[in-house]
Residue frames relative to the residue before (quaternion, step in Angstrom):
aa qw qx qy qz dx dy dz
X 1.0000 0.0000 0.0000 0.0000 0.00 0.00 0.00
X 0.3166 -0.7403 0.5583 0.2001 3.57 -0.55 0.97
X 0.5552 -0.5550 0.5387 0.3058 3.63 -1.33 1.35
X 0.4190 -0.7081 0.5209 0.2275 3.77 -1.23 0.78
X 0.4035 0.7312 -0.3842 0.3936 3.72 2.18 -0.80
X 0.8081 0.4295 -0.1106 0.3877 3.39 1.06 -1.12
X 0.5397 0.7230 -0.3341 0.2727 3.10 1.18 1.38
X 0.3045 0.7669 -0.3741 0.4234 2.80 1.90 0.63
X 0.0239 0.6372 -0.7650 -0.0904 3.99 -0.86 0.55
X 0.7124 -0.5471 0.4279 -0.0999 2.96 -1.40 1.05
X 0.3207 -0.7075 0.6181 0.1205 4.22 -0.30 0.77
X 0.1062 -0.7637 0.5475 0.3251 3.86 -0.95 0.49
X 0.5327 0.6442 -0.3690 0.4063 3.42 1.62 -0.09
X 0.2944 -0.7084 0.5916 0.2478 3.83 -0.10 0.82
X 0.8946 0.0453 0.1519 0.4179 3.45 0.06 -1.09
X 0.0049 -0.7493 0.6289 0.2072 4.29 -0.94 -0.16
X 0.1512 -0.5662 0.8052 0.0909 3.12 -1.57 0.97
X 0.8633 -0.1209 0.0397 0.4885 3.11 -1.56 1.20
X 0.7832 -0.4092 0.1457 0.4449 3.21 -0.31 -0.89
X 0.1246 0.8258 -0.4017 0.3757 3.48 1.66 1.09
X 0.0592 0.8162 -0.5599 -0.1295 3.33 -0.19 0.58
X 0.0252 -0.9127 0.3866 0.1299 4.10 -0.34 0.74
X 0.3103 -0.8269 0.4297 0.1880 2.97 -0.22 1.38
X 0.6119 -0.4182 0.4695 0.4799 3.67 -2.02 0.96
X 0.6950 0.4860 -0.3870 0.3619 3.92 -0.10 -1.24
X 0.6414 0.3136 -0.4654 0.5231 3.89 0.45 -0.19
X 0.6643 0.5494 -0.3461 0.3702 3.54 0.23 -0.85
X 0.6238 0.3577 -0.3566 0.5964 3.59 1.08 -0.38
X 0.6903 0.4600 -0.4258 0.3612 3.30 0.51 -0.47
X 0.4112 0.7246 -0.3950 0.3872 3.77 1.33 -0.50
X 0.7760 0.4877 -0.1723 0.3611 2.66 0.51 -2.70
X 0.6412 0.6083 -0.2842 0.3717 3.91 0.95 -1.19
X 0.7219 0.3572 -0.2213 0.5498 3.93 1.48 -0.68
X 0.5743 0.5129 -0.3952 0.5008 3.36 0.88 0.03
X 0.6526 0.4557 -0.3496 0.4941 3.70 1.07 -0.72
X 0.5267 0.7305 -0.1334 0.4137 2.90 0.99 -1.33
X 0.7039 0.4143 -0.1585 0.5548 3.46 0.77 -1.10
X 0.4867 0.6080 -0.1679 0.6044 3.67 1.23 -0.88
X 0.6512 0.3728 -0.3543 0.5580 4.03 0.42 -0.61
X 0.6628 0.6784 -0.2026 0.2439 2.76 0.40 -1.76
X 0.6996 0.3408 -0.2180 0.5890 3.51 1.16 -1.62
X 0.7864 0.4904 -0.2238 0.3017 3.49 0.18 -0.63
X 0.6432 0.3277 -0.3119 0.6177 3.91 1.11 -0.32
X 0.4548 0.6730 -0.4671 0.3494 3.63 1.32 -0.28
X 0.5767 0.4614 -0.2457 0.6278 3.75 1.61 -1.29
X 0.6535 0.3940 -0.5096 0.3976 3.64 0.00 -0.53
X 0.8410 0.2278 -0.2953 0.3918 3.98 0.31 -0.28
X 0.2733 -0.8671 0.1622 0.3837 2.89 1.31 0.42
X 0.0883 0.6945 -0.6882 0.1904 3.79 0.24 1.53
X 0.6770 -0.5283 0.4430 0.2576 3.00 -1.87 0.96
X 0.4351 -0.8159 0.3346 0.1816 3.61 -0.57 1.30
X 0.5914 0.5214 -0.2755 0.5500 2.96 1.53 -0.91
X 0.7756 0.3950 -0.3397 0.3563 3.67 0.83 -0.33
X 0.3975 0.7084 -0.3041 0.4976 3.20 1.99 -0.17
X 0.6399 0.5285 -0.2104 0.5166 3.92 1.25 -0.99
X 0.5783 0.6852 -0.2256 0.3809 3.11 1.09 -1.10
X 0.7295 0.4529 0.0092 0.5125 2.71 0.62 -1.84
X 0.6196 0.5661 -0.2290 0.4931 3.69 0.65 -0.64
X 0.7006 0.4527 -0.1140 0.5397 3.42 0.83 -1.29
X 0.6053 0.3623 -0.3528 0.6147 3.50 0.75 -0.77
X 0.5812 0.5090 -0.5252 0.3568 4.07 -0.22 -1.23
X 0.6623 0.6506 -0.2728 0.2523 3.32 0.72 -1.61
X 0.7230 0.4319 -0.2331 0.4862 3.44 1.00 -0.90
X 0.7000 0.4819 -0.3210 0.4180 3.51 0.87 -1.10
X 0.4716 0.5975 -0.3733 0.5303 3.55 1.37 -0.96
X 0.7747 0.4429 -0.2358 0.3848 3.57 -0.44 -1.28
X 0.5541 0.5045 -0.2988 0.5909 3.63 1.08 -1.11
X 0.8097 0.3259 -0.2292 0.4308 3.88 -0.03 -0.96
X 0.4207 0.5886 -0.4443 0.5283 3.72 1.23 0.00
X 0.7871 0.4087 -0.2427 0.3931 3.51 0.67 -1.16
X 0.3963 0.7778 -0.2427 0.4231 2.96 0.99 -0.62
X 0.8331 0.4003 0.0462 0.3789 3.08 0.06 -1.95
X 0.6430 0.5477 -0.1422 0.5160 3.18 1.63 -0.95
X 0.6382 0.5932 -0.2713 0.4089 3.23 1.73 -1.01
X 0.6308 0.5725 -0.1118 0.5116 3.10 1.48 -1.77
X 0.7201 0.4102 -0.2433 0.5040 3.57 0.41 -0.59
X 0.7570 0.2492 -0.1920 0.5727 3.83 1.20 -0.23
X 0.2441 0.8313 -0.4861 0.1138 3.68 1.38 0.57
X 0.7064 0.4912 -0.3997 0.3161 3.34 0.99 -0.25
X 0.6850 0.3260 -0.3631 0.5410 3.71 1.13 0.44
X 0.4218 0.4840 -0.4758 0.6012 3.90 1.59 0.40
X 0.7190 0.4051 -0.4532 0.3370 3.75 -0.02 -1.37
X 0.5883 0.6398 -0.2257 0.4400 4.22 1.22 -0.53
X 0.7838 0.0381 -0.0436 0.6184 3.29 0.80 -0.82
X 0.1755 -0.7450 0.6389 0.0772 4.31 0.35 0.83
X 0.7282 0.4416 -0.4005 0.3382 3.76 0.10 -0.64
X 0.5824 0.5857 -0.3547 0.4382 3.75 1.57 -0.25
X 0.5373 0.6568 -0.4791 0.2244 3.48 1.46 -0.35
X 0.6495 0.5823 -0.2392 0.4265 3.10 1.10 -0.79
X 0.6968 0.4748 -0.3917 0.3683 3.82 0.79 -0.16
X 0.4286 -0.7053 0.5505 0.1259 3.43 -0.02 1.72
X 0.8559 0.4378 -0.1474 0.2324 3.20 -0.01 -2.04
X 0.6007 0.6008 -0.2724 0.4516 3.14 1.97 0.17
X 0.5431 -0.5625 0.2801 0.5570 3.38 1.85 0.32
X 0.4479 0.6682 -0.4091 0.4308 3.49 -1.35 0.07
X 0.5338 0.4947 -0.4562 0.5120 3.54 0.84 1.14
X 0.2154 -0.9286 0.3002 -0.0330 3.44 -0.71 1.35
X 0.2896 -0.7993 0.3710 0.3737 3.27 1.22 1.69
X 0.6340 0.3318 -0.5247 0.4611 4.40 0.16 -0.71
X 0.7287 0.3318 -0.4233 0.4240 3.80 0.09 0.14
X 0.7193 0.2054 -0.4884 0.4493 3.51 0.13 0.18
X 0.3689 0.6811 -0.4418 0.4525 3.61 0.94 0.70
X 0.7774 0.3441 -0.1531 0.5038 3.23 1.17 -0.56
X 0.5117 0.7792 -0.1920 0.3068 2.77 1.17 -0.31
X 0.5608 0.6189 0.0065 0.5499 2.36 1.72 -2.56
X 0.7277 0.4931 -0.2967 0.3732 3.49 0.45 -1.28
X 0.4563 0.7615 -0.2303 0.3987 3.48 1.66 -1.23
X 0.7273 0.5094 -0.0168 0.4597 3.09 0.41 -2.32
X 0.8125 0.4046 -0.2102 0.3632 3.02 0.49 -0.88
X 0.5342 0.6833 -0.2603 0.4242 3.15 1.52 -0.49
X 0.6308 0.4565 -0.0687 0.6237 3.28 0.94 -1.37
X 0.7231 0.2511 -0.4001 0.5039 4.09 0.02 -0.30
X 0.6804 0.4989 -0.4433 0.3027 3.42 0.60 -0.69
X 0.5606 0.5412 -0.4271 0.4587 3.78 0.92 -0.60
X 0.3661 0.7138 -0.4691 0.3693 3.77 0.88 -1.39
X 0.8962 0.3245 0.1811 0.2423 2.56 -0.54 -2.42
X 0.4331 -0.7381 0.4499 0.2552 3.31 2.06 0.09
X 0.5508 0.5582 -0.4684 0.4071 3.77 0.54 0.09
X 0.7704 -0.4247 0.3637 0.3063 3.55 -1.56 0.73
X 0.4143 -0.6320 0.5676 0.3268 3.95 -0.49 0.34
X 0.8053 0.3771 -0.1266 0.4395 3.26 0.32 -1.13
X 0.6032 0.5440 -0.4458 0.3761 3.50 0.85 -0.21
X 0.7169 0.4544 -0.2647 0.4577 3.19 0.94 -1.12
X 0.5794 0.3979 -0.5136 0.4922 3.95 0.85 -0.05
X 0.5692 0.4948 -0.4994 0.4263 3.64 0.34 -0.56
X 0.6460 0.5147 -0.3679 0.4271 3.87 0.90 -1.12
X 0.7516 0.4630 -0.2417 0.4029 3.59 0.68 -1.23
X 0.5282 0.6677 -0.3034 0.4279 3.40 0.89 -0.63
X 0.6114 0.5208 -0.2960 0.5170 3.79 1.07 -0.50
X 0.7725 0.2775 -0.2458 0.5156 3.62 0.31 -1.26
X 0.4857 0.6707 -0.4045 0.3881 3.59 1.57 -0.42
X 0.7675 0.2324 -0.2676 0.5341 3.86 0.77 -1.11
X 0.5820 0.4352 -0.5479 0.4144 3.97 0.55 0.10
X 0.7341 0.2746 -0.4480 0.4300 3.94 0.45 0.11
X 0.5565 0.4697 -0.5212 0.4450 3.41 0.42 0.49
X 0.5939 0.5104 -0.3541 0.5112 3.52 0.81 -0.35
X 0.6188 0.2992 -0.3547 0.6338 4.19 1.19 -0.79
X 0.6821 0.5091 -0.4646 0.2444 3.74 0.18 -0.24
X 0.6220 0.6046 -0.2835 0.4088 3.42 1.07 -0.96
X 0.6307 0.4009 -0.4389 0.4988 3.50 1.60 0.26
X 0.3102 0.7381 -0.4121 0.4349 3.32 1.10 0.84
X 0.6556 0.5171 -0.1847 0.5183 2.89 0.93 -1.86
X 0.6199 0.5971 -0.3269 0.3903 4.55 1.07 -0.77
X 0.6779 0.5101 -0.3060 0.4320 3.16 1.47 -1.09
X 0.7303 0.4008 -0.1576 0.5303 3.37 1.00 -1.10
X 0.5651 -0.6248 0.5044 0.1894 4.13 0.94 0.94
X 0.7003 0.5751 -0.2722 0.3236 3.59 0.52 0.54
X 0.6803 0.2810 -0.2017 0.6461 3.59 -0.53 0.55
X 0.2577 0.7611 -0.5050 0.3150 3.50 0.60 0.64
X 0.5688 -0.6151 0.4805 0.2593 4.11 -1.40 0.34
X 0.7328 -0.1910 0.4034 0.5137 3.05 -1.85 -0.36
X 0.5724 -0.3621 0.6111 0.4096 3.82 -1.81 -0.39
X 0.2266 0.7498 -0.6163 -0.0820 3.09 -1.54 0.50
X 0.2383 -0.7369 0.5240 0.3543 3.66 -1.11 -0.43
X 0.4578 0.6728 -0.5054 0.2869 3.23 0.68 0.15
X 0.7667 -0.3737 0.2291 0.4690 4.04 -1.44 0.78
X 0.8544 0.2448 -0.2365 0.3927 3.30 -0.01 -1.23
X 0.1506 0.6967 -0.5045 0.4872 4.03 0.86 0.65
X 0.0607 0.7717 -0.6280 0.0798 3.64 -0.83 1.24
X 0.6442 -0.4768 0.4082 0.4372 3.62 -1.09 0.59
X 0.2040 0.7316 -0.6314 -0.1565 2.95 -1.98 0.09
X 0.6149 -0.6090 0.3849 0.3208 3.45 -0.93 1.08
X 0.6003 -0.6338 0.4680 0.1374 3.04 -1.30 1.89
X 0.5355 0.5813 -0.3276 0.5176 3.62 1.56 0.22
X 0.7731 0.4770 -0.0244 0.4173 3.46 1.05 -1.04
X 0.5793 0.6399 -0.2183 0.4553 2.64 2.05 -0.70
X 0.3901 -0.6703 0.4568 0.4357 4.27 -0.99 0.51
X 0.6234 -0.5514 0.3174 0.4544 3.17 -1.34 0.67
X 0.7162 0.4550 -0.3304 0.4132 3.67 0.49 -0.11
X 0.7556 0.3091 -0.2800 0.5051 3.45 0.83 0.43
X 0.2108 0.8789 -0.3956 0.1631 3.32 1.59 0.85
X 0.7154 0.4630 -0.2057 0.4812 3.15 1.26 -0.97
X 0.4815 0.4572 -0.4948 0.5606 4.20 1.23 0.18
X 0.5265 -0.5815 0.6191 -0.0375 3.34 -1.78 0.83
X 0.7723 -0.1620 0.0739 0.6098 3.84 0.25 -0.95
X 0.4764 -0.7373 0.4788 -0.0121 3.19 -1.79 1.53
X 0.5618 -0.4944 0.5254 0.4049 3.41 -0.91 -0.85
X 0.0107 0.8330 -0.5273 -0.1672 3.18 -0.31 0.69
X 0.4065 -0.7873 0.4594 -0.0624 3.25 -0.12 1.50
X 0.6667 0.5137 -0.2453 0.4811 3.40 0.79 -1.31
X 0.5602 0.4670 -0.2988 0.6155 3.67 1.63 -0.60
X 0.6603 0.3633 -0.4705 0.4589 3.45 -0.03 -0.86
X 0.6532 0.5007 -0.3834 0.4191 3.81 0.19 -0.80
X 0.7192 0.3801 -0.3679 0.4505 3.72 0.32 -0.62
X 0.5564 0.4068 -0.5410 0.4820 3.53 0.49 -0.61
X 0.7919 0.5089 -0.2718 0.2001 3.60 -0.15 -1.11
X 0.4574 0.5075 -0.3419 0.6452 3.14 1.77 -0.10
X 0.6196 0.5601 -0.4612 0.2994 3.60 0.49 -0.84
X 0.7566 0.4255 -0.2597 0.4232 3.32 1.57 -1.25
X 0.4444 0.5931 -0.5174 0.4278 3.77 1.18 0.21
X 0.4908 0.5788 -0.4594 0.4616 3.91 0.98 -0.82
X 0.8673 0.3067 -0.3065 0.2445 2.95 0.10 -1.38
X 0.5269 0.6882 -0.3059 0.3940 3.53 1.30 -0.52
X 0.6482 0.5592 -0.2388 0.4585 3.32 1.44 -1.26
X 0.5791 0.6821 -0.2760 0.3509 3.04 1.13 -1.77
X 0.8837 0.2599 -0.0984 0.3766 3.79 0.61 -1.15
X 0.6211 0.5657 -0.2989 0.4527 2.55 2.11 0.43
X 0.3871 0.5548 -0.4174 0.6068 3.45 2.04 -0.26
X 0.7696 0.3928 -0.3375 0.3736 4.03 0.13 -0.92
X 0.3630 0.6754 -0.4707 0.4364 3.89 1.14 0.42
X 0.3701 -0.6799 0.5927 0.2226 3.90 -0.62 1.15
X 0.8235 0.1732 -0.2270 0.4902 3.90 0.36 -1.01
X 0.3297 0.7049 -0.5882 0.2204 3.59 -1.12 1.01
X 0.5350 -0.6516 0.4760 0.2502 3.41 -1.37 0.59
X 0.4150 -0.6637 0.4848 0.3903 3.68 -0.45 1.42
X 0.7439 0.2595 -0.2959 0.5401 3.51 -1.83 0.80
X 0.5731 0.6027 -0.4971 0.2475 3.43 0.15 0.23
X 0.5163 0.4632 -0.3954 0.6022 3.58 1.60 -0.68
X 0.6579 0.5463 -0.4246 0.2973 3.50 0.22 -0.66
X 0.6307 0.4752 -0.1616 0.5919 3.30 0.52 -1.27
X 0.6910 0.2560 -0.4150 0.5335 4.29 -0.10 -0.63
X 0.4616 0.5436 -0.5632 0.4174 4.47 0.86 -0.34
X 0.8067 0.4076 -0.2836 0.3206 3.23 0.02 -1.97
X 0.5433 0.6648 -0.3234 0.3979 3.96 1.23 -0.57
X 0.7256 0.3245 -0.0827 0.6012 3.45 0.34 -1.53
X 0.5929 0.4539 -0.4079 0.5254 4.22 0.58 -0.41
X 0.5728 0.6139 -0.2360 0.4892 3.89 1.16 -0.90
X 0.8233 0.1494 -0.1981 0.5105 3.48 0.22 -1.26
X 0.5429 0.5036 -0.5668 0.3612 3.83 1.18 0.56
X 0.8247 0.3629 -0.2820 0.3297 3.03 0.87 -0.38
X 0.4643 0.5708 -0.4920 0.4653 3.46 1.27 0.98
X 0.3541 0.5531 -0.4949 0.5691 3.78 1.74 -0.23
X 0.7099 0.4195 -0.4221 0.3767 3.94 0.06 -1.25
X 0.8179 0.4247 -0.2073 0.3282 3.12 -0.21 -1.63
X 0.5142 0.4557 -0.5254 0.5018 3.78 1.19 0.53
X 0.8054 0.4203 -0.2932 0.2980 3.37 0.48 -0.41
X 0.4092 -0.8405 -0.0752 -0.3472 3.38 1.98 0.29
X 0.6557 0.5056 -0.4093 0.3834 3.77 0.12 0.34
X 0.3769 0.5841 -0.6403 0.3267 4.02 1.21 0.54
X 0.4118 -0.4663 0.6010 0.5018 3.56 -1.54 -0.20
X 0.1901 -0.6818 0.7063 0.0129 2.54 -2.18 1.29
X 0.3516 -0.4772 0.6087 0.5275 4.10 -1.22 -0.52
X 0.2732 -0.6045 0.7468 0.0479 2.53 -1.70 1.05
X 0.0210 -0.7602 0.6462 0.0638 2.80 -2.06 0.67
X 0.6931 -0.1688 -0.1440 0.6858 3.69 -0.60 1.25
X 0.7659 -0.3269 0.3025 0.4636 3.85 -0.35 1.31
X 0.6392 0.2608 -0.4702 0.5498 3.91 0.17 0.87
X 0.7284 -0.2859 0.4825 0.3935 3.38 -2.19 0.74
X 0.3821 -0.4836 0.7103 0.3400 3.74 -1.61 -0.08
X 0.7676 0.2568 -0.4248 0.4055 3.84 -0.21 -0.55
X 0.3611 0.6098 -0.4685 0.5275 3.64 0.89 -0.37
X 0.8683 0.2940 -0.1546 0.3685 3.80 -0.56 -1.28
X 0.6675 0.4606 -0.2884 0.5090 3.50 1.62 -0.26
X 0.4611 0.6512 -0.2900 0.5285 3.39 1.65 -0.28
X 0.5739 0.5685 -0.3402 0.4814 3.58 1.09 -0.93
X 0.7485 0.5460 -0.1747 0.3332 2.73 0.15 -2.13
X 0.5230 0.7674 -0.1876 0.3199 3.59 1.24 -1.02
X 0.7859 0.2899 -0.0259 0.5455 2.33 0.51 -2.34
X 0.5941 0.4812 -0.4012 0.5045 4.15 0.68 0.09
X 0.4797 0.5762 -0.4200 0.5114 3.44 1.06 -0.25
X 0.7588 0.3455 -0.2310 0.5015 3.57 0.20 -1.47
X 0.6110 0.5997 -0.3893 0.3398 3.57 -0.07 -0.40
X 0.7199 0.4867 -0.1001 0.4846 2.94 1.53 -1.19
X 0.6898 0.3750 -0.2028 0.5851 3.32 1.53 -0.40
X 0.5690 0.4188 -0.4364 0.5571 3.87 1.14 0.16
X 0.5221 0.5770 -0.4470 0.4412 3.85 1.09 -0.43
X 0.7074 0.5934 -0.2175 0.3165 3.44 0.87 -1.43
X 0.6468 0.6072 -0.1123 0.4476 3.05 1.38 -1.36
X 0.7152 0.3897 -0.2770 0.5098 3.16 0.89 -1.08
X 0.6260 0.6116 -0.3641 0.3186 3.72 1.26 -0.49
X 0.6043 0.4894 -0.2361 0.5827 3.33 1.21 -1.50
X 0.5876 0.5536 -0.4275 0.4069 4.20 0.68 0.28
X 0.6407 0.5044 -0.3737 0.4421 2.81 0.73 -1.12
X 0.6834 0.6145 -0.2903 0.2665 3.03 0.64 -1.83
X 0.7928 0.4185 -0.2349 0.3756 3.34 0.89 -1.14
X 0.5361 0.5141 -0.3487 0.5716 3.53 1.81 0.01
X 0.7030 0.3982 -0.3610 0.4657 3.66 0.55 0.01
């Protein structure tokens, strides 16, 4: 029996000036750099990296990150972008692609950190914090705008979705997974894992980085099984699904390393 609490669908427009329309998804995206910016200044002092170059850096990452999200999102959905070109540009309609601003970040960060002479790895371990607490505020972006959504279901937590929003093969089911929730809480708990793990004095630079991209990796292979937007595919699997793998074996392999080449150097 499906919970009646859960009949509310949602507006993506939060609000209208004049004739401004402002969408929840920018507003989360606001709320996520402004916090974000706030980590940033403050754990920057706890290890002690130059703050002003910590901002710097942060502020730039931001653009190149965000720029390569799109990007990625564009390229990987070209067959409903290469059709309509004037949608490439609507951000505030969703369409931002955490394995692209992942690269991005990594990019950005590369290149300011030399600049600025700061550690490579310190600053992903640094960025990687405000990095999973706005994906966790952003994915309530993704509620306003009815997207990224699950399998059908009837079970309590199952939420409406407009017969507009809905794939053509699942026109006739009512309430979904909301995934995009299950994902934010679960990011909420990487923050918190990271959080007390970035504020640990003894540790192996890159090591937050690399335990983010792991545990962010196998949250989002839990998601992307469950699923039903169109995705690229590769050999018969999703693309973020098969990059999520690849990911999460990556890290594993580099927190193994790390912890080895410690020991090694403490013994």
């Amino acid at each position: 029996m499906i919970n009646p609490l859960y009949s509310y669908i949602p507006s993506p427009i939060a609000l209208h000036i004049g004739k401004l329309s402002v969408h929840w998804y920018g507003l989360f995206l606001v709320l996520a750099i402004l916090i974000g910016y706030f980590l940033v200044e403050k754990l920057s002092r706890l290890k002690n990296i130059s703050e002003h170059a910590a901002i710097s850096i942060y502020i730039n990452t931001l653009i190149c990150g965000f720029v390569f999200a799109r990007i990625y999102h564009v390229i990987t959905d070209w067959s409903f972008y290469g059709q309509n070109l004037s949608q490439i540009i609507f951000v505030w309609n969703g369409g931002l692609a955490i394995h692209g601003a992942i690269i991005g970040a990594v990019f950005s960060v590369f290149y300011f950190s030399r600049k600025y002479k700061i550690n490579f790895w310190k600053i992903l371990d640094l960025f990687v914090i405000p990095g999973i607490l706005g994906q966790a505020i952003g994915r309530w972006g993704n509620y306003f705008n009815q997207e990224l959504f699950g399998r059908p279901t009837e079970a309590w937590i199952g939420i409406p979705i407009d017969v507009s929003n809905r794939p053509e093969d699942f026109v006739q089911s009512t309430h979904f997974h909301p995934t995009f929730l299950y994902e934010s809480f679960l990011n909420l708990i990487i923050f918190i894992v990271l959080f007390f793990l970035y504020k640990k004095q003894t540790r192996p630079d890159g090591l937050v980085f690399w335990l983010y991209l792991g545990l962010y990796s196998s949250v989002r292979i839990i998601v992307e099984s469950l699923r039903i937007n169109e995705s690229a595919m590769i050999l018969s699997a999703r693309l973020p699904m098969a990059v999520s793998v690849l990911l999460a074996i990556l890290s594993i392999g580099m927190i193994l390393k790390s912890f080895y080449f410690s020991f090694k150097k403490q013994s």
